[in-house]
C-alpha positions as CSV (number, residue, x, y, z in Angstrom):
1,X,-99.4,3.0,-38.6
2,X,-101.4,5.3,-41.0
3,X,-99.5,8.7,-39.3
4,X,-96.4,7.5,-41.0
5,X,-97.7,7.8,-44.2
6,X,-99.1,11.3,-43.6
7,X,-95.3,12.5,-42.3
8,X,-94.3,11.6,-45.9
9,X,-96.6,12.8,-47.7
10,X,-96.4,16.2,-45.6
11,X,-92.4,16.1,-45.5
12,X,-92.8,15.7,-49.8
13,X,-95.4,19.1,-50.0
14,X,-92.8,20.8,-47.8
15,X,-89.9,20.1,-49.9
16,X,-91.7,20.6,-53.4
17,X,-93.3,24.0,-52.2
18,X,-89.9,25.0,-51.1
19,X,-88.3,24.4,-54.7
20,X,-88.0,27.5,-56.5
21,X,-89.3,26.7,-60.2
22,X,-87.1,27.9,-63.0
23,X,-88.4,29.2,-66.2
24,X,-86.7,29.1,-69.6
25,X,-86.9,32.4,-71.9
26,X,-85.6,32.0,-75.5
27,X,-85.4,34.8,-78.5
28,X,-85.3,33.4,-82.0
29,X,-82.6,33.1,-84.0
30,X,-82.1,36.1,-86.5
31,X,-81.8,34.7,-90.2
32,X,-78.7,35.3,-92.4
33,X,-76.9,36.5,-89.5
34,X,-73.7,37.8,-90.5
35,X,-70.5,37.4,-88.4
36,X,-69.8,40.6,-88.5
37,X,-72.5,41.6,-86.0
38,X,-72.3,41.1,-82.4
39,X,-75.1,39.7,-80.5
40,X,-76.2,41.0,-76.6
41,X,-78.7,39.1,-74.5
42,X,-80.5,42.2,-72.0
43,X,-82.9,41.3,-69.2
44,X,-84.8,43.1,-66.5
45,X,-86.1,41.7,-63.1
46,X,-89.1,43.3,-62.2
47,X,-89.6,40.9,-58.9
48,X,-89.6,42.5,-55.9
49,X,-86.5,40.6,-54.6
50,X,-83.4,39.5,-55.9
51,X,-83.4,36.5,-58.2
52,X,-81.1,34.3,-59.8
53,X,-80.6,34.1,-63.9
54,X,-78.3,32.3,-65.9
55,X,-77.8,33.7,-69.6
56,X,-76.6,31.7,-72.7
57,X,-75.6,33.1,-76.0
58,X,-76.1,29.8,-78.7
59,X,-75.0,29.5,-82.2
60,X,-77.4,27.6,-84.6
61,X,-76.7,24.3,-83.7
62,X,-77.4,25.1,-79.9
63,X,-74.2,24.9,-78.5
64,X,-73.4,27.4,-75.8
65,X,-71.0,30.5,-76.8
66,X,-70.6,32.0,-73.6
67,X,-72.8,31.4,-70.1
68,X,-73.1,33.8,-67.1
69,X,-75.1,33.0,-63.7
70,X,-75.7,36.3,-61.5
71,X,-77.8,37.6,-58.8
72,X,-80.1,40.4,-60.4
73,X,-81.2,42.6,-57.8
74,X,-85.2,43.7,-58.0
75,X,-85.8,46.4,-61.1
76,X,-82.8,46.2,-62.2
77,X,-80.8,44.5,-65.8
78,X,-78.1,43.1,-66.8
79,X,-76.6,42.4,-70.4
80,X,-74.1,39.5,-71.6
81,X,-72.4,40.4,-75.1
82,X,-70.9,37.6,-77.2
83,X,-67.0,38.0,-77.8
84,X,-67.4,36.6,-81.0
85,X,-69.8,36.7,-84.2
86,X,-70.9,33.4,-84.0
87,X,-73.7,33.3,-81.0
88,X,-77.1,33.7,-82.8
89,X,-79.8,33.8,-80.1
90,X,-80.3,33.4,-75.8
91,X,-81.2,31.7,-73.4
92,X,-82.5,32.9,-70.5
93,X,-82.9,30.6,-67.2
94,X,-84.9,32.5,-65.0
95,X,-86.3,32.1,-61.2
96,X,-90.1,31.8,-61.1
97,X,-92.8,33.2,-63.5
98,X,-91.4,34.6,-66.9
99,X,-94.0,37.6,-66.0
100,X,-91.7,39.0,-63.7
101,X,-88.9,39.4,-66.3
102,X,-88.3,40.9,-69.6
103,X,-85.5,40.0,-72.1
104,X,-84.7,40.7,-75.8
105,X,-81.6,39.7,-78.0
106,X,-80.2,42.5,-79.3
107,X,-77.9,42.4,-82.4
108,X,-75.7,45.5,-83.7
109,X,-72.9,45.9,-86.2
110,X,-70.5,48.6,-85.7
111,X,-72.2,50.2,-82.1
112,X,-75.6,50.9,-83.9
113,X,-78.6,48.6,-83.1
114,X,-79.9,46.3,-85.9
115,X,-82.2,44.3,-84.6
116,X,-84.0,43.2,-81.5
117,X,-85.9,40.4,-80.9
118,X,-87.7,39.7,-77.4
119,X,-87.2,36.5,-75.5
120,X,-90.9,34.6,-74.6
């Protein structure tokens, strides 16, 4: 009777252990930001296998402008621009440790760079 018990509790380890943990990356907002400018949210995988993201560009109240789940192979990036002026920051969803990853909202008016702030 008390090996049943045991099964469960081993069968509930395996399956937890076996979850892959998602981590949540965010940049600030950028103050005053006019609607002229565009916003791109960049990221970089430096695991050393393939990993699933999911990128959101989010106006000030939160809501999503555009969303984008890839595969994003090891060392390499991958950028989602807004189409229109109204996404303010990014959200990045992220396999595993935020370590392995780096990310930055980038904001440019006219095809010149204006600001960049990095996701933590």
């Amino acid at each position: 009777m008390r090996t049943f018990p045991s099964l469960a509790a081993s069968a509930l380890l395996a399956l937890i252990a076996g979850t892959a943990q998602a981590t949540v990356l965010s940049s600030a907002p950028i103050e005053g930001y006019p609607s002229d400018q565009t916003l791109s949210c960049n990221i970089v995988n430096l695991n050393i296998m393939q990993r699933t993201v999911t990128v959101e560009l989010l106006d000030y109240s939160g809501d999503a402008v555009a969303t984008e789940t890839f595969g994003l192979l090891p060392n390499h990036g991958h950028a989602v621009a807004s189409a229109s002026g109204s996404a303010a920051w990014c959200r990045f969803t992220v396999d595993g440790s935020a370590r392995s990853y780096r990310a930055v909202a980038v904001y440019d008016k006219d095809g010149k760079y204006t600001t960049a702030i990095p996701a933590q």
